[in-house]
N, C-alpha and C positions, 0 to 999 in steps of 0.2 A: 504494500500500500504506500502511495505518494505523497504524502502531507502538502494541501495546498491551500495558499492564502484564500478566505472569505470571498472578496472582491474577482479572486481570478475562477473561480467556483461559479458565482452565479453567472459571470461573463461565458462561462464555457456551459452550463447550463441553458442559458435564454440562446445561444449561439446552435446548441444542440437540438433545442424544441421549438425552438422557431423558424429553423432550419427545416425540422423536418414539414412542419406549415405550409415553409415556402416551398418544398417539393412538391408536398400533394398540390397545391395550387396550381405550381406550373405545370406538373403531370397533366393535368387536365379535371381532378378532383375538387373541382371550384370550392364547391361545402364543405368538405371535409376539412381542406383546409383551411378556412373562415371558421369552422367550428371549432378545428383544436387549438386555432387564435385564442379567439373568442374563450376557451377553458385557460387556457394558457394565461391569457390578465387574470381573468377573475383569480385564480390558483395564486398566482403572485400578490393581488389584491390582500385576499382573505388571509397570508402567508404573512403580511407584511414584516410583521414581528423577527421573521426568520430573514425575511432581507435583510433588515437592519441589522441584525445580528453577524450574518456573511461581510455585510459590509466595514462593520467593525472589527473584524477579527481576520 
């Protein structure tokens, strides 16, 4: 296991799942990927507590 700063964690996280978003979008999965957007804020939204905390640390 890699011990990785907070800050480079969610960068490589939101980079990961929004990534993958933007795949199905371009694929040609228009909703799909607007909807795991769309889960994707909210999940960071409701999370926020855990951002702040990555971002700290």
């Amino acid at each position: 296991m890699i011990a990785t700063p907070g800050p480079l964690r969610l960068l490589l996280e939101l980079a990961v799942f929004f990534g993958g978003a933007t795949a199905l979008y371009a694929a040609g999965s228009r909703t799909l990927g607007v909807l795991l957007a769309g889960v994707l804020v909210v999940y960071h939204l409701v999370s926020w507590d855990r951002v702040l905390w990555l971002l700290r640390h």
